[in-house]
Structures are given as structure tokens and as C-alpha cells.
C-alpha positions in Angstrom: 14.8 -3.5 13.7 14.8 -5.8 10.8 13.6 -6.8 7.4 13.1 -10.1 6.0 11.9 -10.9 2.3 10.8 -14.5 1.5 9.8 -14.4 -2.4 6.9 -16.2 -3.3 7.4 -18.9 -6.4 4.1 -19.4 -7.3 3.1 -16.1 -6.8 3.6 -12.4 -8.0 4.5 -11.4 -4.4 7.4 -11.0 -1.6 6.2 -11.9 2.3 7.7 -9.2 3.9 8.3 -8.9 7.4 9.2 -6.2 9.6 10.6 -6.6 13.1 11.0 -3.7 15.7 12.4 -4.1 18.6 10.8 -1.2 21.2 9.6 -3.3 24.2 8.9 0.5 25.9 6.5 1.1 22.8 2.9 1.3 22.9 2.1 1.3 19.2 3.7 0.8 16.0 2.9 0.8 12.4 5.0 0.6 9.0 3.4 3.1 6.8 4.3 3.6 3.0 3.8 3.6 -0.7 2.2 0.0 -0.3 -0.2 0.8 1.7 -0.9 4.8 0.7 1.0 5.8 4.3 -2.1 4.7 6.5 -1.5 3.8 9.5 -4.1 1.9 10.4 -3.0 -0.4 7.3 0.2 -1.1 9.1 -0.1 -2.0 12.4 2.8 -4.4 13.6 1.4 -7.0 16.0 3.1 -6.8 19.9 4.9 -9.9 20.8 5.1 -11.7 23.9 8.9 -10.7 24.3 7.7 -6.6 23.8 8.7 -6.9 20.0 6.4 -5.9 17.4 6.0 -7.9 13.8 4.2 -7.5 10.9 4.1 -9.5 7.5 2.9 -8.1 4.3 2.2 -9.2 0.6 4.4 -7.3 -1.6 4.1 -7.0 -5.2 7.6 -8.0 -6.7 9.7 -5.7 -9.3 8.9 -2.7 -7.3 10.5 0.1 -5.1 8.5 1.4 -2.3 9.2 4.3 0.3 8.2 3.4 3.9 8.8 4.3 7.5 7.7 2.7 11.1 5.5 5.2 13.4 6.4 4.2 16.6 4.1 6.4 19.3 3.6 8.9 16.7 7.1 9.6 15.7 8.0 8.8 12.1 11.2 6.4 12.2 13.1 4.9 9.3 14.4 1.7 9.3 18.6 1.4 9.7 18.3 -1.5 7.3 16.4 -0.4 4.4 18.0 -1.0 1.2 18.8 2.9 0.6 17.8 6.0 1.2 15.4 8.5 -0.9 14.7 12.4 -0.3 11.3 13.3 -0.2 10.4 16.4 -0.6 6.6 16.1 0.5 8.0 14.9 4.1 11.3 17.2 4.1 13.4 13.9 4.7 14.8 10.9 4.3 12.5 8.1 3.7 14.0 4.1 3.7 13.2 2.2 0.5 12.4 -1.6 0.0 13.2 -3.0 -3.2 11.3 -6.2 -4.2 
């Protein structure tokens, strides 16, 4: 798994992408305060090498709590910038600071 950020000059915004390598996986998503933890909102696209990438406009200056669903299973990210307890979930969420 990976993160990259590429900040935008010109713009307000971070390109943010998010790389999972799970070549057995079916379906993946990264789910979180960006996009109100829906799913469907995340879906990372399946490469031909079985990886699965995503990239997302980010609003700079902010924090935001995420996680990847890979089959169904709420995963966090080994590389996120820190961790955060949330008490809604009863765990550990990564966060991604812009």
C-alpha cells in the first residue's frame, strides 16, 4: 500500500493517490472524511498487474480520517501520516494530512 501527494500550484488542492497492492482482491475502495465514508465514492480502479489505484482532489490545510475496504473488511493504511481513535468505529483510523 501507498500514498503519494502531488500539490497543486495553481490550485487549492493535493492529487492524492492511493495504491493497494491485493492482486487476490475483488474490490477496493478508500472511504473517509473526504468523501463522507461512501464507498461507492471511493472505488480504486484494478490494474493490469492486480493492483488497485485511485487519485483524488484534496483540499489542502486539512486532516482527514480514512481507511481502504478491501472485500468488505475495513483496512488502514501502514503509511498514513498517524494514527487517530475514533470512537464511532471503536478503532484506529489512518489520517492524511494535506
Amino acid at each position: 500500500m501507498a500514498i503519494k501527494k502531488q500539490y497543486i500550484k495553481s490550485k487549492p488542492v493535493c492529487k492524492v493517490t492511493f495504491l493497494v497492492e491485493a492482486k487476490e482482491a475483488q474490490d477496493i475502495s478508500v472511504v473517509g472524511d473526504f468523501n463522507n465514508w461512501d464507498v461507492s465514492d471511493g472505488v480504486l480502479s484494478k490494474l493490469k498487474n492486480g493492483n488497485f489505484k485511485g487519485i483524488f482532489d484534496l483540499d489542502k490545510d486539512a486532516s482527514y480520517e480514512f481507511k481502504y475496504v478491501i472485500d468488505g473488511t475495513f483496512i488502514n493504511e501502514p503509511e498514513s501520516d498517524f494514527f487517530k481513535w475514533n470512537e464511532f468505529a471503536g478503532n484506529e483510523n489512518g489520517v492524511l494530512e494535506i
